[in-house]
N, C-alpha and C positions, 0 to 999 in steps of 0.2 A: 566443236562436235557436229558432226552431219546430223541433218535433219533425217526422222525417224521415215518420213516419207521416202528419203535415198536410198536407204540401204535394207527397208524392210522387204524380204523375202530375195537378199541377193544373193544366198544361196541356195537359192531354190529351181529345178532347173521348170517354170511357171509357164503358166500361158504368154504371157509377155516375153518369155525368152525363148518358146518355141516358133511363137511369130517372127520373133526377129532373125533366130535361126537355120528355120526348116521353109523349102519353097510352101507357095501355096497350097500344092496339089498335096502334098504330105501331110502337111499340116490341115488342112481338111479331111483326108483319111481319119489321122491319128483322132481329131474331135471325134467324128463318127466313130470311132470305137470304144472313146471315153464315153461319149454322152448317150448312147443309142445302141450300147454291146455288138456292134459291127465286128471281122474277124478283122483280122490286123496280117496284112499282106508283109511278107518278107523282106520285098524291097522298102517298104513303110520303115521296116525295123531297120536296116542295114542305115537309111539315111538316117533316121533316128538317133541311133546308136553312135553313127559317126560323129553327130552335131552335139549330140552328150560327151561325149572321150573333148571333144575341142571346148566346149563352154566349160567343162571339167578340169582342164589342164590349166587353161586358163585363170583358173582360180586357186591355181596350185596345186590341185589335186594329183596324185601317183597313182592312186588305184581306184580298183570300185571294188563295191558289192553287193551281193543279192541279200537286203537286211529284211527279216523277218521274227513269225514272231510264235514261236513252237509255246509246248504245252506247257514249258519252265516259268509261266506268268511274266518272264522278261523277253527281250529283245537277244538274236542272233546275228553273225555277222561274221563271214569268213570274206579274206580280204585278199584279189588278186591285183595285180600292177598292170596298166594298160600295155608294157614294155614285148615286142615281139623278137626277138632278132633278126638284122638285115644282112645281107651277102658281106658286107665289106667288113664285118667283124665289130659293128657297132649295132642300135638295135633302134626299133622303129614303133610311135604309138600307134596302136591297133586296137579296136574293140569295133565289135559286128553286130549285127541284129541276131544272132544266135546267143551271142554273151548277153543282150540284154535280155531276151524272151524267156532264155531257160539258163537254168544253173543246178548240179549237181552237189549237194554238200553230203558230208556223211551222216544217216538218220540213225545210225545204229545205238547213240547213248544220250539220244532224246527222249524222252517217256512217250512211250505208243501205246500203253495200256494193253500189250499183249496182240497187238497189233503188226507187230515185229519184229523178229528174235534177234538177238546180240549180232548174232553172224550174218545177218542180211544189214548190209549197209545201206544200200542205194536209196537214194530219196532225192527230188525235183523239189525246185522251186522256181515257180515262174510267174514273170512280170507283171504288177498288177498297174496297168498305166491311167487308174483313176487317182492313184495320189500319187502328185510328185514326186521324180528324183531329187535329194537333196544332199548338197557336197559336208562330212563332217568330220574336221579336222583336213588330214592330206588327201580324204576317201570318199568317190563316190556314191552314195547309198541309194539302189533301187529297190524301195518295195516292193515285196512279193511275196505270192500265196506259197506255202510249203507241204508239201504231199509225199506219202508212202511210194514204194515201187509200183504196186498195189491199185495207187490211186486213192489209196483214202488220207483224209485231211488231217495233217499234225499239228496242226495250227492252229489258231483263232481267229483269222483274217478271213480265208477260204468261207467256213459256217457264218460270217460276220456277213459277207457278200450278199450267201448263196441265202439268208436270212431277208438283207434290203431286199433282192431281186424277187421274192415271195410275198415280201409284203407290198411293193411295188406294183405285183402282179395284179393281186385282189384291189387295189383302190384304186387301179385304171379302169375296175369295171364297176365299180360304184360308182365315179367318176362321171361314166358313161350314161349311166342308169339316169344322173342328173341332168346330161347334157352337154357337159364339157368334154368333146370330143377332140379339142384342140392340145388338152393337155398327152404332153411326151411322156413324162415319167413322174413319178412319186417318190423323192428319198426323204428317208429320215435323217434328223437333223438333230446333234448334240452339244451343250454347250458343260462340261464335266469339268464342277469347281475342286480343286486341289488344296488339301487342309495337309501340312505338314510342320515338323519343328526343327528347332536349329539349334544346338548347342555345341560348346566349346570342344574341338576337334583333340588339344590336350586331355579333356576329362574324360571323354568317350574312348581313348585310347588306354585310359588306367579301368575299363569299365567291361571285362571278358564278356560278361552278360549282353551288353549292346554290342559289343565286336561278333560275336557269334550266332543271335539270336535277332538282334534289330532292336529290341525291348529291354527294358531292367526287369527282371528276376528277383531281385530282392531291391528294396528302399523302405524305408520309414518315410512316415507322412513329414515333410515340413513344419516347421509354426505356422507359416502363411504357403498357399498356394494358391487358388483363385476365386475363393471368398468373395475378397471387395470388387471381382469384376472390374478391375482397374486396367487390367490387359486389354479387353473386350474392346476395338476398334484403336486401342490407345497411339499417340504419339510413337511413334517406328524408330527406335533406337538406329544411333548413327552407324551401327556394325551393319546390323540387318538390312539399315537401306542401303549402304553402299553392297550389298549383296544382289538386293531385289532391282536396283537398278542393273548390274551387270547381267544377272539373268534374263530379263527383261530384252537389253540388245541382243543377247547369246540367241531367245525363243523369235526375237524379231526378223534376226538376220534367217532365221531356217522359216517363214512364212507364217509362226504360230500366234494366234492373234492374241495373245497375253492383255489383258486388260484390265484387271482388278486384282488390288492387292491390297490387305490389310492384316494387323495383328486380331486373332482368334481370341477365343475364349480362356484356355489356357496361359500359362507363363509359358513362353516361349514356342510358344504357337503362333503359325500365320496361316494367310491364303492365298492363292492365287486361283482367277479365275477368266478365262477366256469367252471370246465371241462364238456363236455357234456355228459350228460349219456340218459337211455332209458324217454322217457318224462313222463310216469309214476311214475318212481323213482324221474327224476330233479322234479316233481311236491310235493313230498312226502319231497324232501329236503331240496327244497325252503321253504316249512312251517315252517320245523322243521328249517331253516336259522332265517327267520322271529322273530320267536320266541329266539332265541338264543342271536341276536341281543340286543332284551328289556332286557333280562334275565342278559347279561353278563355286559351289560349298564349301570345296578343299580349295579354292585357291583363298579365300578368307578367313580360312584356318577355325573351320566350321564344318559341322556335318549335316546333314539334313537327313532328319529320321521316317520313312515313309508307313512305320510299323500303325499298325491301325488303333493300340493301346502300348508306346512305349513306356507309359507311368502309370501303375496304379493312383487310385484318389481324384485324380486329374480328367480333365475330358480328355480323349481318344480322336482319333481324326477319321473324317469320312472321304468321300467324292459322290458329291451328289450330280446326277446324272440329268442333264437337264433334255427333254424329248419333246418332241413335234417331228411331223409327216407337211413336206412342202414338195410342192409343185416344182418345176423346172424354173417357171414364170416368178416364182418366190413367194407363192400362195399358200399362205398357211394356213392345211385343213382344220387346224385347232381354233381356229382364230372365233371366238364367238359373234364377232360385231357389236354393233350395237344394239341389237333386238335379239337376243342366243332365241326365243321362245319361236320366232318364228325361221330361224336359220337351219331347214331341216336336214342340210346337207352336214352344218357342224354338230349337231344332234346326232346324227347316225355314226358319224367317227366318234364324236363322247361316248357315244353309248357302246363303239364295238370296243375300246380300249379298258373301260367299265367292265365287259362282261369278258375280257380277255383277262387283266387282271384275275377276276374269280375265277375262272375256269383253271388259271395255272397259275394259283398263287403258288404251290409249290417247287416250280420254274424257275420263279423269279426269288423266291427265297434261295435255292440252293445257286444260282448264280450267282448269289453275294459271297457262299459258304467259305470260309478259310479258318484254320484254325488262331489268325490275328484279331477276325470280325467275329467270331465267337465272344471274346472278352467285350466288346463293344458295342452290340446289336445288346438294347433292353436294360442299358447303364441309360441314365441322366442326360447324355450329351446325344443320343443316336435314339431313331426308330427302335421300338420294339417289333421281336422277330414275328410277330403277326403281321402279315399285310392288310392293311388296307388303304380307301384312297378318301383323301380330302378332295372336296369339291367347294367347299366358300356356300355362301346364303345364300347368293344370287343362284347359282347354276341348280342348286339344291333344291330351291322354290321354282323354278321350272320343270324339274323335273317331276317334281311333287305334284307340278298342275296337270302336266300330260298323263302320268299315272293318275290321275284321279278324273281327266276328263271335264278341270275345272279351268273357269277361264284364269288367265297369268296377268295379272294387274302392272306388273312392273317393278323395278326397282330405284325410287329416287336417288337423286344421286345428292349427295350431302357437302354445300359446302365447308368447307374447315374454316373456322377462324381464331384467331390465336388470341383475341384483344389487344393486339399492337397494332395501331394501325400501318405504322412503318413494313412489319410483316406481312408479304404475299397470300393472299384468299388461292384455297386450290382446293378440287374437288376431291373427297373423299373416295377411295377404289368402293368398288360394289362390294367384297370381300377383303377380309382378313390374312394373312398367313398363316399354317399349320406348320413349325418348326417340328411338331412331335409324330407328325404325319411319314410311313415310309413313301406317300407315292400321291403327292397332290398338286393338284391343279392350281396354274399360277400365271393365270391372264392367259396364255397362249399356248401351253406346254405343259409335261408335266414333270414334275420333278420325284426322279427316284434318288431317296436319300440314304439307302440301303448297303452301298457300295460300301467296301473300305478302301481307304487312302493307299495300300497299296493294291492293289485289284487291277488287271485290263481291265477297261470298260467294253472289250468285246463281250464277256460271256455274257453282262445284263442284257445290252442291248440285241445280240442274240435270240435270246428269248421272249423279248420283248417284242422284239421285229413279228418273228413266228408267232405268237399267242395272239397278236392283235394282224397279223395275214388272215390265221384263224375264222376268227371272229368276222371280218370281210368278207371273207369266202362264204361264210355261212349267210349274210347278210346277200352278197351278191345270188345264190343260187335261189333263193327264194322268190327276191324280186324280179330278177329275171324270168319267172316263169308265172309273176302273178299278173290275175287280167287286172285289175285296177293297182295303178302303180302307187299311188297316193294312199287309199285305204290301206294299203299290206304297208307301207312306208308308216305309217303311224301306229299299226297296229304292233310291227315288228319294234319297234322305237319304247312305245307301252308296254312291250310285254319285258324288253330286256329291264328296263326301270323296274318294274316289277320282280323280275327273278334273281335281278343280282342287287339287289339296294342293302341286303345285311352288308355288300362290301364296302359300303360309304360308313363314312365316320369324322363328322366333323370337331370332335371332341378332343381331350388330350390324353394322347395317345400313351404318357409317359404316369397316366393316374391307374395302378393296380385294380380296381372296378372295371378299367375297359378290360385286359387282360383276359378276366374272368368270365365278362360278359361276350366279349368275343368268341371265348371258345362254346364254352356252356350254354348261350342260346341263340349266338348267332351261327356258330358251326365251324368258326372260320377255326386256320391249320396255322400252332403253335409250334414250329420247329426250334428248337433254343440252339442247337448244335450241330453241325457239320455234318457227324454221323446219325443227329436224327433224319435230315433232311436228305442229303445226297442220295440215297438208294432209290428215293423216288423218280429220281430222271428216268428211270428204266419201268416204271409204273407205264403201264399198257395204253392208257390214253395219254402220256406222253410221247410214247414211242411212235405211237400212230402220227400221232401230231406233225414231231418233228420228221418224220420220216417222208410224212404224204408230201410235204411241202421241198420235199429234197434239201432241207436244212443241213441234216444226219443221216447216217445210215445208221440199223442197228448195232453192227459193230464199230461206229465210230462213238455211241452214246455207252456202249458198252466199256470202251476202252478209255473216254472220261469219265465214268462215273469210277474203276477203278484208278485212275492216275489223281483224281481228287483226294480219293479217300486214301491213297499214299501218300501224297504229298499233308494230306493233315497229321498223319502217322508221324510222319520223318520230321514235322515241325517240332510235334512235341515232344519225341523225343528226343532232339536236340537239345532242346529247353530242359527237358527233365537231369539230362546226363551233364549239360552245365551245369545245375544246381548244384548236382552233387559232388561234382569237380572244383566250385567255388565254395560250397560249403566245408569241403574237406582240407583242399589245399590253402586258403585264405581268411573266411569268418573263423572255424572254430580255431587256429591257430593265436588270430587275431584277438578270440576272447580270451583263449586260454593266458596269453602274453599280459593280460590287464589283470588278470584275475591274480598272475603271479605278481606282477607289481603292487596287487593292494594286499595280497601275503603279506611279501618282503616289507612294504610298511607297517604292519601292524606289528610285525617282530621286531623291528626298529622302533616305534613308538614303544615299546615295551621294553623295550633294554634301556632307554631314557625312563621310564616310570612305569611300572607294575602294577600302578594303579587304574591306568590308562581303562575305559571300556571298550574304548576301538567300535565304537556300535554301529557307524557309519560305513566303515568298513569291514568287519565281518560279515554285517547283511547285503553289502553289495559282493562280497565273497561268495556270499550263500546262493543268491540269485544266479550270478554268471555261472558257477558250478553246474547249479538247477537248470539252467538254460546249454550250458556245454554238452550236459547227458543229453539233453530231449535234440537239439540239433542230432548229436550220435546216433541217436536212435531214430531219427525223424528221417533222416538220411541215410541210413538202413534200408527203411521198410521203402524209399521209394528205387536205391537199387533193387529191392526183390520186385518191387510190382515190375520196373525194367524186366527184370529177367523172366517173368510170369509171361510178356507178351509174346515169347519164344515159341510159347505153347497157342498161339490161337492159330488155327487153320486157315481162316478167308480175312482178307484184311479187314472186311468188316467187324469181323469178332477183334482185330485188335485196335479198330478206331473205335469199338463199344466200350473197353478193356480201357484204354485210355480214357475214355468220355467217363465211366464212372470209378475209375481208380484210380491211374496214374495222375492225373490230374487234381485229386482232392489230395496225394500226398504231397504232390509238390506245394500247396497252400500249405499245407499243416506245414513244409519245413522250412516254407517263406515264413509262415509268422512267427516263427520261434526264432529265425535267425532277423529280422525286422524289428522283435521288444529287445534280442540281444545288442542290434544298434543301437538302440533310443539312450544303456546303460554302460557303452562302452569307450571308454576317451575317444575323442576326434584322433587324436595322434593313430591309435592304434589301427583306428577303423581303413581297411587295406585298401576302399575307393571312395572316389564323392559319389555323395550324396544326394537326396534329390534336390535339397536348397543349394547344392553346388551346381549343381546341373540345368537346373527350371533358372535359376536368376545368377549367370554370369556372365551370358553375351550382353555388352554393353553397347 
């Protein structure tokens, strides 16, 4: 086997393979357009392009294309052949710097949010050459931004950008304010852990519910699920590793820095988790992860579930987003040092990301929003739907001293020692972890653990980008115009500690008293659901927000907040018209079939002896009967509430319609068809289960 160092990123078309490629002169262009948003000259692209079609072919490659990544939460890709025809009746590779820059696909049955009518097709998409081309499968893949006729953005990449380059903007003049004049630019930086499951590719094929929805719909608890914690880091079954290895080469060879991997919390849960790169890129990678996952899945006769709660009972899977703002140089503004109390430059980025946080916690909630991460956001395993941010002792008790104008004594640092002396002495971190925390601080970064497992990690970081631009900008225009630059630097530093400190929360986030206390006297904003949350993107000081910063337009915020709040519509009901499709045509048949075989025996016990009480079977008679009506009827009432949402006017009244009805029926006809499992033979029951499904990859 080749060493991991040969072949990672060989098909990537990289810096390494552009030098080796493109003369000098080009290859200095193309950097200054990468690293310094320079325009990108014709001839740049024509050589470019040629040098891509040749390292492309060369790799097997027959076509390319302009992969992107529209409002579907998944990846695009329409796929042409480098093939031109030649005079002599054979045909010649070809591809231009027009083919790479721009590409026309059809926008017409993409969600535009009203953005663009059926009959207007034409839509652009063009080259975004800060993340590399990468070859997959026989097929060149250039990403790229994708846009309206119009000009406005369909994408998540585009806003993703146009997001860094804002927040980029503001911390070059912070920056400055400090004295670091030398620094180019400012990107944020992601390292987004991947929590998914793997089950047997036969069971999930007998399971309509997972075939059409991603989740189960109906199950009964197990005897055992993850109780003993015995999954939690355990021993990686020999199926899975020869999986997580193949993947592992599969993310290596496309540049993805895969790094960590281990079994989750759940039965049949794992993670993966990568090296942080610029968040544009982790954004680009993590798709291309996503996708890798399913792909490499079915070759070991496996599926991998992306769904954010595919098991009731069980933990649910997240992506927690890991965040910092670096320098070009590799300076990470987060970085506290060794002294944070007197580091007043990481102080003033703590503090604008603090009061960015509070100012748009509703942002950052409705960028997690999906009707998957509803079922998961405020269970056990995930953040409760309250934001707030963990910060640890140390940073806490500084911030405690500047607010109060008291001197900051320090934090000793605590040897460990284990009383072996065989075992290593090492120093104890200044702080703790917050597992229950949606958004805390963790040595250098902070972690948003809010996301769900299937989610782009564009929209958080999106919003994240702009809320803490925000907050800089507010910081930058003050200082800039104050005569003593030091007094307004601490005074501004004290007062944000001061006005946003409700949003700290060192506690456990997962204890019913925060909840309560959160809302009730701390003020902070409890969105539980999708339809609570999502209307507020278009809340007036968001709109300003995202607008000022040329994020969004209004009609671009306009046209996601309605393609959101469709796409939660069309999940569920999916989900709801499966139920009643599986309840109809499979459970009640399946009980009815048991219920007649314990008939037919009781009248067979009784034609052998009259005396018989049959008591066993009669009252499981009685039950399944009991349980066949209430299914009947339980799967009634939720085709009516179906047909109810015919009548709602704005899809907000039918994502409300949903949120307080559709949804509590489908509970009432899961439980009913769930205690119907628990009492009906294995034989009969028409799918596995969840003890078949959580424990039979081996």
């Amino acid at each position: 086997m080749k060493n991991i160092s040969e072949y990672f990123g060989c098909l990537v078309f990289d810096d390494r393979v552009m030098k080796a490629n493109l003369s000098a002169k080009v290859y200095q262009s193309l950097r200054r357009t990468i690293d310094e948003g320079a325009q990108l000259d014709i001839s740049v692209a024509n050589a470019v392009a040629a040098a891509m079609k040749d390292w492309a072919a060369a790799n097997g490659a027959t076509h390319f294309t302009h992969w992107f990544q529209p409002l579907t939460g998944i990846t695009a890709e329409k796929h042409d052949s480098f093939i031109s025809p030649s005079p002599d009746g054979g045909v010649i590779m070809e591809f231009f710097g027009k083919e790479l820059i721009q590409g026309e696909p059809d926008a017409s049955s993409f969600p535009s949010g009203g953005l663009r009518a059926t009959f207007e097709a034409r839509g652009y998409t063009a080259w975004d050459p800060t993340s590399y081309a990468f070859i997959k499968g026989k097929t060149l893949c250039i990403p790229t931004a994708f846009c309206s006729y119009g000009g406005e953005a369909l994408d998540k990449k585009t806003p993703l950008l146009r997001s860094m380059e804002a927040l980029n903007k503001q911390a070059l003049r912070i920056l400055r304010l400090f004295g670091n004049d030398d620094v180019k630019c400012v990107r944020t930086s992601v390292g987004p852990e991947q929590e998914y499951f793997l089950i047997d590719k036969e069971m999930y094929d007998k399971r309509p519910d997972l075939r059409f929805t991603g989740r189960t719909l109906f199950g009964a608890k197990p005897p055992k699920g993850q109780e003993m914690d015995d999954h939690y880091f355990g021993v990686i079954k020999p199926r899975v590793a020869a999986y997580m290895e193949e993947l592992n080469e599969e993310l290596w060879k496309l540049g993805i820095l895969a790094k960590t991997e281990h079994n989750e919390v759940a039965p049949a849960q794992h993670e993966l988790a990568p090296i942080y790169s610029t968040t544009n890129i982790a954004t680009d990678h993590n798709q291309l992860t996503m996708e890798m996952m399913q792909k490499v899945a079915a070759k070991h006769g496996l599926v991998c579930l992306l769904h954010e709660k595919p098991f009731a009972g069980v933990n649910g899977s997240g992506k927690h987003n890991n965040w910092s703002m670096v320098t070009e140089a590799g300076v990470n503004l987060l970085s506290p040092g060794e002294t944070p109390y007197e580091n007043a430059q990481f102080l003033l980025f703590l503090c604008a990301v603090i009061k960015a946080v509070d100012d748009y916690q509703d942002l950052l909630r409705l960028s997690v929003a999906t009707a998957g991460n509803d079922h998961r956001l405020g269970a056990n395993e995930a953040p409760p739907a309250v934001v707030s941010v963990f910060l640890g002792d140390e940073l806490n008790a500084v911030l405690e001293a500047i607010e109060n104008n008291t001197p900051y004594a320090g934090t000793q640092k605590t040897q460990m020692k284990l009383g072996v002396d065989v075992l290593p002495k090492f120093n104890r971190d200044t702080t703790d972890r917050n597992r229950t925390s949606p958004f805390a601080f963790t040595g250098n970064k902070f972690e948003f653990r809010m996301l769900g497992s299937s989610n782009s990690i564009a929209c958080a970081n999106i919003m994240l980008n702009s809320a803490v631009a925000e907050s800089l900008k507010i910081y930058a225009d003050r200082l800039e115009r104050a005569e003593n630059f030091e007094d307004a630097l601490h005074e501004m530093i004290r007062k944000t500690i001061k006005d946003h400190k409700h949003i700290i929360f060192n506690g456990n986030g997962y204890d019913d008293t925060w909840i309560k206390e959160a809302v009730e006297r701390r003020g902070l904003l409890n969105y539980r659901t999708t339809p609570d949350c999502m209307p507020h993107l278009l809340d007036e000081k968001n709109v300003k927000m995202l607008t000022s910063h040329g994020v969004f337009s209004e009609a671009e915020l306009r046209s996601r907040c309605d393609i959101m709040l469709e796409n939660y519509c069309k999940t569920v009901v999916i989900e709801a018209n499966t139920m009643v499709d599986i309840a109809k045509t499979e459970i009640a048949p399946a009980v009815g079939a048991y219920t007649a075989e314990l008939a037919k025996m009781i009248t067979e016990k009784k034609a052998v002896d009259d005396t018989l009480p049959c008591n066993y079977e009669r009252g499981l008679v009685k039950k399944l009967s009991a349980l066949t009506d209430r299914i009947a009827i339980k799967t009634e009432e939720l085709e009516n509430a179906l047909v109810e949402l015919h009548n709602a006017e704005y899809i907000i009244s039918e994502a409300n319609m949903i949120r307080d009805i559709v949804l509590s029926k489908m509970g009432e006809l899961r439980l009913a068809c769930d205690e119907a499992e628990t009492v009906t033979a294995k034989k009969y029951w028409p799918f596995p289960t969840y003890g078949d499904l959580l424990f039979s990859v081996r």
